[in-house]
mmCIF file of the C-alpha atoms, coordinates in Angstrom:
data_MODEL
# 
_entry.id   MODEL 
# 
loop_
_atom_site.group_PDB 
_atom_site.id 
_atom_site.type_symbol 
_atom_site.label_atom_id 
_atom_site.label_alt_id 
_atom_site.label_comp_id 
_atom_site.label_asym_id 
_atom_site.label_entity_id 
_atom_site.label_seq_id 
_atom_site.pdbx_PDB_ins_code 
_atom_site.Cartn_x 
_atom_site.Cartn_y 
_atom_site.Cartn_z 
_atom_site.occupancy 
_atom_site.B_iso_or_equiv 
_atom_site.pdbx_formal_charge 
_atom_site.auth_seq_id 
_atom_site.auth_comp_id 
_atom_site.auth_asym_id 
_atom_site.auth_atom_id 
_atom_site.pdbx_PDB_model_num 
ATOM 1   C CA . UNK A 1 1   ? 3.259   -8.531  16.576  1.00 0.00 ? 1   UNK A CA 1 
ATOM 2   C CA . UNK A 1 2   ? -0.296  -6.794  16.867  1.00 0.00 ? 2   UNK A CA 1 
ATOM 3   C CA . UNK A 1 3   ? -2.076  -5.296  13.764  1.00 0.00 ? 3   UNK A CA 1 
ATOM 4   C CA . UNK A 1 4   ? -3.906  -2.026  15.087  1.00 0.00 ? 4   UNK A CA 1 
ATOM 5   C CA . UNK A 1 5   ? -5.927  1.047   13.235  1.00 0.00 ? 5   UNK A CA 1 
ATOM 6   C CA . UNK A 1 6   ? -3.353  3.356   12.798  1.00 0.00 ? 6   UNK A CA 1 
ATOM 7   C CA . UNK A 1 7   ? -3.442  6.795   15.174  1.00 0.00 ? 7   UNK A CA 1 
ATOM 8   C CA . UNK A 1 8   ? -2.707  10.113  15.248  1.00 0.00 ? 8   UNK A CA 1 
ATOM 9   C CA . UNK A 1 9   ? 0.808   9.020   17.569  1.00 0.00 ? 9   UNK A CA 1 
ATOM 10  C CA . UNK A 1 10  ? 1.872   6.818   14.365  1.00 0.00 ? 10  UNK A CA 1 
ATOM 11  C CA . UNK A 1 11  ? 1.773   9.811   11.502  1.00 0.00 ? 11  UNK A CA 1 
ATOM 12  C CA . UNK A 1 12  ? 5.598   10.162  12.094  1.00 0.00 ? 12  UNK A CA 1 
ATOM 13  C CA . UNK A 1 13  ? 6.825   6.453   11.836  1.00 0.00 ? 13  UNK A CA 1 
ATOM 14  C CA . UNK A 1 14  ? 4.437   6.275   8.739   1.00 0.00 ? 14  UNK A CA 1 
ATOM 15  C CA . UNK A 1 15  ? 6.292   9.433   7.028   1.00 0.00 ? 15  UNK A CA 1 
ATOM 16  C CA . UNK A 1 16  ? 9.411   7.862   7.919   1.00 0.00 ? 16  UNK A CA 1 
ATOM 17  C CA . UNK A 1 17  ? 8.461   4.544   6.113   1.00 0.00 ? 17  UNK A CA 1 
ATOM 18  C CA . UNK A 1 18  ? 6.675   6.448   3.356   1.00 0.00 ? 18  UNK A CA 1 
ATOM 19  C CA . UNK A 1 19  ? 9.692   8.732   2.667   1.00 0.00 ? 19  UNK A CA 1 
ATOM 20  C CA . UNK A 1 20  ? 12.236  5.746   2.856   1.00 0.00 ? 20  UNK A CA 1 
ATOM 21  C CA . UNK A 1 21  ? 10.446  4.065   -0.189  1.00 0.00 ? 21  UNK A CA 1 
ATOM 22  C CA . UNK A 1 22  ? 10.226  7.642   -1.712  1.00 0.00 ? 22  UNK A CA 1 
ATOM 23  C CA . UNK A 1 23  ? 13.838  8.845   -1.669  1.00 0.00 ? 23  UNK A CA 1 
ATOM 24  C CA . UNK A 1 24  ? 15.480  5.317   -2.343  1.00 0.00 ? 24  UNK A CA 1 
ATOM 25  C CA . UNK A 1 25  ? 12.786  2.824   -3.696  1.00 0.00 ? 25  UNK A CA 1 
ATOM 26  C CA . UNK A 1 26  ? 11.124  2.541   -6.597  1.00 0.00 ? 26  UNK A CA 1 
ATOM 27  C CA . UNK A 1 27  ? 7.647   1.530   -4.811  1.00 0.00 ? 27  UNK A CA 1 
ATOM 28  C CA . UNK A 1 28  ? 6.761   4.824   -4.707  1.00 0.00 ? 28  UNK A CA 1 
ATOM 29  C CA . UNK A 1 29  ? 6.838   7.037   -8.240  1.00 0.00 ? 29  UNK A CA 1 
ATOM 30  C CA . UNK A 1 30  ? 7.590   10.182  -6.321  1.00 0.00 ? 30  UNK A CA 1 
ATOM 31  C CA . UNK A 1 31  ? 10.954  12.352  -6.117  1.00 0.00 ? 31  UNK A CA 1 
ATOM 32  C CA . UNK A 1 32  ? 10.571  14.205  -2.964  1.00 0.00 ? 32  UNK A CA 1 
ATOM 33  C CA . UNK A 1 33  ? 9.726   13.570  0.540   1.00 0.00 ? 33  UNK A CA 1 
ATOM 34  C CA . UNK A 1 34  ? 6.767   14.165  2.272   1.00 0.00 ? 34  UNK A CA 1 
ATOM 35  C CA . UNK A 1 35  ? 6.364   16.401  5.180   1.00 0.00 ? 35  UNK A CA 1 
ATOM 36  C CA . UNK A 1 36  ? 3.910   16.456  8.593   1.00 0.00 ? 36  UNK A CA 1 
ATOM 37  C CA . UNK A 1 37  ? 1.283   18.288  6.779   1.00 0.00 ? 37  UNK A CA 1 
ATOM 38  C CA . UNK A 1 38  ? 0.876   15.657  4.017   1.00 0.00 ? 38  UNK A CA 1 
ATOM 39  C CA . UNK A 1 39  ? 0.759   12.879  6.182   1.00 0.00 ? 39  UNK A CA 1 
ATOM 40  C CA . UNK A 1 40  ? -1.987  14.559  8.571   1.00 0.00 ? 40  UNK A CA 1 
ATOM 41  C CA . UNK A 1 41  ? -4.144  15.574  5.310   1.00 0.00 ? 41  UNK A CA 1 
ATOM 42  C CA . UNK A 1 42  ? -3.713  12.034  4.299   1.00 0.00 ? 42  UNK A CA 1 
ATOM 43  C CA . UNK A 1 43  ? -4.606  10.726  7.242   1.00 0.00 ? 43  UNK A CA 1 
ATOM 44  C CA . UNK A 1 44  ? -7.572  12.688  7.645   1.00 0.00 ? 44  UNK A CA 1 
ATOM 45  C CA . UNK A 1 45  ? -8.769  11.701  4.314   1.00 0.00 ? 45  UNK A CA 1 
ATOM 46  C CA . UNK A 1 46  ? -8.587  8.438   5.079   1.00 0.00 ? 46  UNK A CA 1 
ATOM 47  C CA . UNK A 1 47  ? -10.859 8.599   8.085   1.00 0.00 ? 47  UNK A CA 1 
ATOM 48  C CA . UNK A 1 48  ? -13.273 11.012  6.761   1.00 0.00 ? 48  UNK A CA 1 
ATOM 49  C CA . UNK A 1 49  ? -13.834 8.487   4.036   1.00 0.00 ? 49  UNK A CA 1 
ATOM 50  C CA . UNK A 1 50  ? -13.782 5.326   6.367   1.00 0.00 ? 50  UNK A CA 1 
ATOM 51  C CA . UNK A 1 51  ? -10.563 3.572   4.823   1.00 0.00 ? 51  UNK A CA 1 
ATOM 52  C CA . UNK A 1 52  ? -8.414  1.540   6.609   1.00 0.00 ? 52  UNK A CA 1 
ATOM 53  C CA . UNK A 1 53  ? -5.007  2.633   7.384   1.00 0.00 ? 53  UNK A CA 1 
ATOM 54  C CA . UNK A 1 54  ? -3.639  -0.572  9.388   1.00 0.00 ? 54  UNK A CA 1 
ATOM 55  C CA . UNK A 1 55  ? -0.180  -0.738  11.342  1.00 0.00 ? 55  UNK A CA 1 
ATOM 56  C CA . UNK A 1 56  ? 1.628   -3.429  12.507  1.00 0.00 ? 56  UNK A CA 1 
ATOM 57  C CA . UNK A 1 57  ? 3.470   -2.958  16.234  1.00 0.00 ? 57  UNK A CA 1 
ATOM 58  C CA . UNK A 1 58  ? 6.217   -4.641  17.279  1.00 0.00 ? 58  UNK A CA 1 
ATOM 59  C CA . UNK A 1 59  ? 7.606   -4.113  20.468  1.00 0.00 ? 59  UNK A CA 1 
ATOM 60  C CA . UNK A 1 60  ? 5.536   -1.161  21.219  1.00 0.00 ? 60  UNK A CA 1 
ATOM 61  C CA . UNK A 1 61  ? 6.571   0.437   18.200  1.00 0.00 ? 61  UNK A CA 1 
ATOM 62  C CA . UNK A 1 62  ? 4.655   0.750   14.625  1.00 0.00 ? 62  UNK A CA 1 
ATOM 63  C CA . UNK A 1 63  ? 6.792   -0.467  11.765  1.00 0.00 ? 63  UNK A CA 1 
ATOM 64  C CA . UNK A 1 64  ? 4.782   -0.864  8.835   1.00 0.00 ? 64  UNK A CA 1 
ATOM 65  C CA . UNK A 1 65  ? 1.465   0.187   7.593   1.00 0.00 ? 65  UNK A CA 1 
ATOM 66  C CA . UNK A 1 66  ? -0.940  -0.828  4.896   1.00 0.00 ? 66  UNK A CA 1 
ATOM 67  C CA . UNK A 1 67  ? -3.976  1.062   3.658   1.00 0.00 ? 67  UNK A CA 1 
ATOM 68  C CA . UNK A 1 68  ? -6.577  1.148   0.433   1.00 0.00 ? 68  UNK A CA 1 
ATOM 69  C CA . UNK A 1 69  ? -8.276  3.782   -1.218  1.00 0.00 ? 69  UNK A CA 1 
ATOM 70  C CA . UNK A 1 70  ? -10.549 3.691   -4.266  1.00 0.00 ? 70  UNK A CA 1 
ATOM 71  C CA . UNK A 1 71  ? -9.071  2.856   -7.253  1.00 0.00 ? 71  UNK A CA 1 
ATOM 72  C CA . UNK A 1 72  ? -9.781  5.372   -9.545  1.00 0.00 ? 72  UNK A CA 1 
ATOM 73  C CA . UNK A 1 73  ? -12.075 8.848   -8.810  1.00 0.00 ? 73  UNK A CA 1 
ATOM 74  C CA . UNK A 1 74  ? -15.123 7.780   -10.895 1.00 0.00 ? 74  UNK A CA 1 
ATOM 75  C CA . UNK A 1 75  ? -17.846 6.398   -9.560  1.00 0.00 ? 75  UNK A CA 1 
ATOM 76  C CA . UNK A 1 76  ? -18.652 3.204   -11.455 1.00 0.00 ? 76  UNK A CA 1 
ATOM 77  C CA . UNK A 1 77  ? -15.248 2.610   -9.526  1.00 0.00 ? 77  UNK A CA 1 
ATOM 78  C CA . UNK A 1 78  ? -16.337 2.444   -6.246  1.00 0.00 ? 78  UNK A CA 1 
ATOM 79  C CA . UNK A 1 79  ? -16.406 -1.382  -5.901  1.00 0.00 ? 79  UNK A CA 1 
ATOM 80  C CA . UNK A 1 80  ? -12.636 -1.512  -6.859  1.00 0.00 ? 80  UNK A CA 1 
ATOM 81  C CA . UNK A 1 81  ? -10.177 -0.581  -4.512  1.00 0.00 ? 81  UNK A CA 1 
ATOM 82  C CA . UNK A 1 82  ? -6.141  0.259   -4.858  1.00 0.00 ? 82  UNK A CA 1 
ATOM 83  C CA . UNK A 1 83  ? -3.790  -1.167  -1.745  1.00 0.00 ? 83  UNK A CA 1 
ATOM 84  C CA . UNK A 1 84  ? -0.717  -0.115  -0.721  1.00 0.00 ? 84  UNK A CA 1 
ATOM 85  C CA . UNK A 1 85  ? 1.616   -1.740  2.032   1.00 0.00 ? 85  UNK A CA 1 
ATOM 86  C CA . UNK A 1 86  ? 4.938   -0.220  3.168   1.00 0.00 ? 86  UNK A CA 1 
ATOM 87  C CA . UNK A 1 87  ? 6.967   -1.671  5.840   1.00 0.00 ? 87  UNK A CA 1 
ATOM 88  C CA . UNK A 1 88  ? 10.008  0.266   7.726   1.00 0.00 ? 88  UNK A CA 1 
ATOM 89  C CA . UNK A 1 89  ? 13.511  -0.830  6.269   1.00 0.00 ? 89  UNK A CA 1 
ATOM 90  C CA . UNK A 1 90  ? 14.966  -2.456  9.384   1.00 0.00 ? 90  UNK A CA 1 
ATOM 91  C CA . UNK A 1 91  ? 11.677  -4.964  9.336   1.00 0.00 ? 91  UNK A CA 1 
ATOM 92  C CA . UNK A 1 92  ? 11.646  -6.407  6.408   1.00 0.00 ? 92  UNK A CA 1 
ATOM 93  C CA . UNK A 1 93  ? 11.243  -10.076 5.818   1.00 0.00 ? 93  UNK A CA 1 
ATOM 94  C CA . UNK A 1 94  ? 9.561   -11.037 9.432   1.00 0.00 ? 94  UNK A CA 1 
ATOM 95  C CA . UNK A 1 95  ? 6.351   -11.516 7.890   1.00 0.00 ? 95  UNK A CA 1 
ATOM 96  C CA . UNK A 1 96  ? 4.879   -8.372  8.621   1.00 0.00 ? 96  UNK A CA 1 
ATOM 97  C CA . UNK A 1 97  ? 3.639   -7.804  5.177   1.00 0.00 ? 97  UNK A CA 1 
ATOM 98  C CA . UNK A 1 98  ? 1.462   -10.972 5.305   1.00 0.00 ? 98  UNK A CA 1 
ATOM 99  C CA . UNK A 1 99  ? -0.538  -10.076 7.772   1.00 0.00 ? 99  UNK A CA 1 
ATOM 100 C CA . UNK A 1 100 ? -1.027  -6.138  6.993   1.00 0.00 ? 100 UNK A CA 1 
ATOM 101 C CA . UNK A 1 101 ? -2.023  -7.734  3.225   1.00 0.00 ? 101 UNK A CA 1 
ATOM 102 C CA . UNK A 1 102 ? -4.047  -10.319 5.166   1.00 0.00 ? 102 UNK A CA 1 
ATOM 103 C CA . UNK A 1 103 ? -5.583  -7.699  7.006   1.00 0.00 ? 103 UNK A CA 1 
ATOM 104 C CA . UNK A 1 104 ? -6.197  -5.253  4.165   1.00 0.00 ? 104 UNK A CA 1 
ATOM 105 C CA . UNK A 1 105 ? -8.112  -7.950  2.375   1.00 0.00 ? 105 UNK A CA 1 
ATOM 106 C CA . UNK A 1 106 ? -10.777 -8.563  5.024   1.00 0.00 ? 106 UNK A CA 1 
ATOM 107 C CA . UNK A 1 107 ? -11.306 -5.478  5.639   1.00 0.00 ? 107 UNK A CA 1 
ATOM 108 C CA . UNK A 1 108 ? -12.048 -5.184  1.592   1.00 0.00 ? 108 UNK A CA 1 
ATOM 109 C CA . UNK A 1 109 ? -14.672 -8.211  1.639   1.00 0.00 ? 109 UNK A CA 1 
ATOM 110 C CA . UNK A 1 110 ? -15.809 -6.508  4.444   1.00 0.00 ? 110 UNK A CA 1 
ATOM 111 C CA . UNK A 1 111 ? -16.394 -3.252  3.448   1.00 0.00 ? 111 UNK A CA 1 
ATOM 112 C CA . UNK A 1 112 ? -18.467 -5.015  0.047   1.00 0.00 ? 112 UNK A CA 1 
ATOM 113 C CA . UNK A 1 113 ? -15.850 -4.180  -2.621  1.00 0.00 ? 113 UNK A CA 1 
ATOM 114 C CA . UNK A 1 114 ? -15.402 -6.351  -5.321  1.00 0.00 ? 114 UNK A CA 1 
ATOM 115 C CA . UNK A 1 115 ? -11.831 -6.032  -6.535  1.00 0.00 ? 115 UNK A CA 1 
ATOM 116 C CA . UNK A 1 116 ? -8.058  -5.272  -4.675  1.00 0.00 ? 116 UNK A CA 1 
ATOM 117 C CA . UNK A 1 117 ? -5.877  -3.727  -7.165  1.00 0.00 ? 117 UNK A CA 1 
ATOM 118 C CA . UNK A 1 118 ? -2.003  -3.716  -6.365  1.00 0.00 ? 118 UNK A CA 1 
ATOM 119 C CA . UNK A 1 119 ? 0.392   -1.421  -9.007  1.00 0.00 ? 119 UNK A CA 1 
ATOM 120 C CA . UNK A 1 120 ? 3.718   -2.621  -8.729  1.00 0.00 ? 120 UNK A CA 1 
ATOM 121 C CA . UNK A 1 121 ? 6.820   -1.516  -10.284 1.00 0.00 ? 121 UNK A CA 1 
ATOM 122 C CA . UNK A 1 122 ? 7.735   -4.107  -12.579 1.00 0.00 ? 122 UNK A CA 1 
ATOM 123 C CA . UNK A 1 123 ? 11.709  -4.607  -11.307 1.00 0.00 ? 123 UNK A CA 1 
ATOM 124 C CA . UNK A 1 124 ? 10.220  -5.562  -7.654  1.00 0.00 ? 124 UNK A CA 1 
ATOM 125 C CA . UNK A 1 125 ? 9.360   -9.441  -8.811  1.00 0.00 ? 125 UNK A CA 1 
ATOM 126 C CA . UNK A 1 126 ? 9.302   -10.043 -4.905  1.00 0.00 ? 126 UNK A CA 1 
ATOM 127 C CA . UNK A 1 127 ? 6.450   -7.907  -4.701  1.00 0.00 ? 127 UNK A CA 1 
ATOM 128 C CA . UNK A 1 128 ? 4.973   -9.602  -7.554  1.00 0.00 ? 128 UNK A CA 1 
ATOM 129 C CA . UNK A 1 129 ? 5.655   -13.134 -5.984  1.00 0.00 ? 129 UNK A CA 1 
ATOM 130 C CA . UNK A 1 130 ? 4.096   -11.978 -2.872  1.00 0.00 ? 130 UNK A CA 1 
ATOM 131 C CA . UNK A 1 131 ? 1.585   -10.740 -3.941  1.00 0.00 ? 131 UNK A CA 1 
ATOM 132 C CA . UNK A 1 132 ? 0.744   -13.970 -6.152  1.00 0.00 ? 132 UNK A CA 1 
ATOM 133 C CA . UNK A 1 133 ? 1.230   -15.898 -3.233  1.00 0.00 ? 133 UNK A CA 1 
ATOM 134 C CA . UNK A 1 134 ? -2.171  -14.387 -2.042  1.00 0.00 ? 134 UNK A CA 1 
ATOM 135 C CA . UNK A 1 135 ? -3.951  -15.029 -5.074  1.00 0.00 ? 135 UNK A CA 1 
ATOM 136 C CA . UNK A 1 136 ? -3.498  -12.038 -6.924  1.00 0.00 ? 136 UNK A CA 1 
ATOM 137 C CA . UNK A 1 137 ? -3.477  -12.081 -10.602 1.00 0.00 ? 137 UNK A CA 1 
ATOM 138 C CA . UNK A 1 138 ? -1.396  -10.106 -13.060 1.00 0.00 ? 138 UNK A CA 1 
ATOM 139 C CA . UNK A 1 139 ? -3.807  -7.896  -14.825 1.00 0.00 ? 139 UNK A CA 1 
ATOM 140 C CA . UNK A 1 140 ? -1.669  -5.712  -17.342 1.00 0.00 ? 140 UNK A CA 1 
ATOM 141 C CA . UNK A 1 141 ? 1.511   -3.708  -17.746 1.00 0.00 ? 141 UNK A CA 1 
ATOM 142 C CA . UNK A 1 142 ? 2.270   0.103   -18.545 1.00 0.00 ? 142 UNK A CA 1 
ATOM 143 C CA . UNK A 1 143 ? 5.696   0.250   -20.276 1.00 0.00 ? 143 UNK A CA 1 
ATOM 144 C CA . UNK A 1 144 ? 7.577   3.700   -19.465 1.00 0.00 ? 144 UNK A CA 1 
ATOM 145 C CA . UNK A 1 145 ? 4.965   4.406   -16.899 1.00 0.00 ? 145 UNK A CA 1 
ATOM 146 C CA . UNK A 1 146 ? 7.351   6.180   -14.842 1.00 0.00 ? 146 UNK A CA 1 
ATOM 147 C CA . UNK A 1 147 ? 10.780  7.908   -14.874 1.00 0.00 ? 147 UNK A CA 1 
ATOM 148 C CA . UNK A 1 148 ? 12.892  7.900   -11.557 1.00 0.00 ? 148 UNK A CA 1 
ATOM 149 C CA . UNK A 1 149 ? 16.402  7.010   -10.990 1.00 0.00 ? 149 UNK A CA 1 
ATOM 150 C CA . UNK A 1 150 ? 17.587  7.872   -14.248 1.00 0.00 ? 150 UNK A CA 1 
ATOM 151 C CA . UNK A 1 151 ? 15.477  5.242   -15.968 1.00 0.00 ? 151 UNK A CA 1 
ATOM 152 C CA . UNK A 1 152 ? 11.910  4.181   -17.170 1.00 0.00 ? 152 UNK A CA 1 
ATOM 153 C CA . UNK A 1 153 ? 9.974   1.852   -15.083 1.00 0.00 ? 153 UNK A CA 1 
ATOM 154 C CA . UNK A 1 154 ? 7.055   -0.409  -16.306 1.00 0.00 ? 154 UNK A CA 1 
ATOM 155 C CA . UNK A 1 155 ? 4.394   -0.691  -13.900 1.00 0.00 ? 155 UNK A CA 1 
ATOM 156 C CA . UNK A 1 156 ? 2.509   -4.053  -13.015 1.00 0.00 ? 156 UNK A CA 1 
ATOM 157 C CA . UNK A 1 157 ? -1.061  -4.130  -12.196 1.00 0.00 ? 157 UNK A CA 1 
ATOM 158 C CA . UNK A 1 158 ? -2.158  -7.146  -9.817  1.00 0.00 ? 158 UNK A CA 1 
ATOM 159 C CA . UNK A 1 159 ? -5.167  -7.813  -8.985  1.00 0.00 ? 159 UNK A CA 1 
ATOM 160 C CA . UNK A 1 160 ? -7.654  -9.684  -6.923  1.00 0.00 ? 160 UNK A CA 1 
ATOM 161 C CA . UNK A 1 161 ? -11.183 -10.763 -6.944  1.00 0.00 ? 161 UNK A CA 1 
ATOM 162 C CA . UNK A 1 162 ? -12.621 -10.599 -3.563  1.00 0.00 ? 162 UNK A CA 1 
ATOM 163 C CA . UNK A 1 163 ? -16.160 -11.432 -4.654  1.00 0.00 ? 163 UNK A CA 1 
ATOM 164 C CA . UNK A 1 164 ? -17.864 -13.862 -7.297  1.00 0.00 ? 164 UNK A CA 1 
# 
């Protein structure tokens, strides 16, 4: 298992993953899949503004990414930052997620932020436990955030403090 900035050669794997959690998850309040041009202009974004888009590779192959971005657009923001962590389908549950998390956070306290923020959908209590596990801290709810699947989803905000 080696953790790796993503590249250019991984855009398709990560629309893969990202449009798997689209169509038929609820990790992603979205209806419709994403296509090559979204996933290069996100990409590019990402490296124009110096955030980390991390991948994990197993067996010469990327199967799950994790990135951050700032949390909201304002700029007394700009020491709080959102994460987001999506592994493929097939690779779930092999510890993968740790380390991208893992990962994600030190390059946080690196980068001088002072907050992670994690918004969860409420009915995904692993993702809540997980996330717990790494110190993270429920830090409110939005009932009805979201419609998708024929229902209403409440949306968890976890956070953590990565400086005193």
């Amino acid at each position: 298992m080696i953790l790796r900035a993503a590249e250019q050669k991984d855009l398709p794997i990560i629309l893969e993953i990202m449009n798997e959690a689209i169509l038929n998850t609820t990790a992603i309040y979205d209806y419709k899949s994403r296509d090559e041009a979204y996933v290069e202009a996100w990409f590019a974004k990402k490296q124009a503004d110096n955030l980390p888009v991390i991948v994990c590779e197993l067996d010469g192959k990327a199967v799950g990414y994790g990135s951050f971005g700032p949390f909201r657009a304002w700029e007394a923001y700009k020491f709080s930052v959102e994460h987001s962590i999506y592994v493929h389908k097939d690779y779930q549950g092999k510890g993968i997620g740790k380390k991208l998390l893992t990962a994600l956070i030190t390059a946080a306290k690196e980068g001088g932020y002072h907050t992670m923020i994690g918004g969860i959908d409420a009915s995904n209590q692993k993702s809540c436990d997980f996330h717990a596990k790494f110190g993270f801290k429920e830090a409110g709810r939005i009932k009805d955030a979201g419609y998708k699947f024929d229902k209403w989803l409440d949306l968890v905000f976890m956070q953590l403090m990565l400086s005193e």
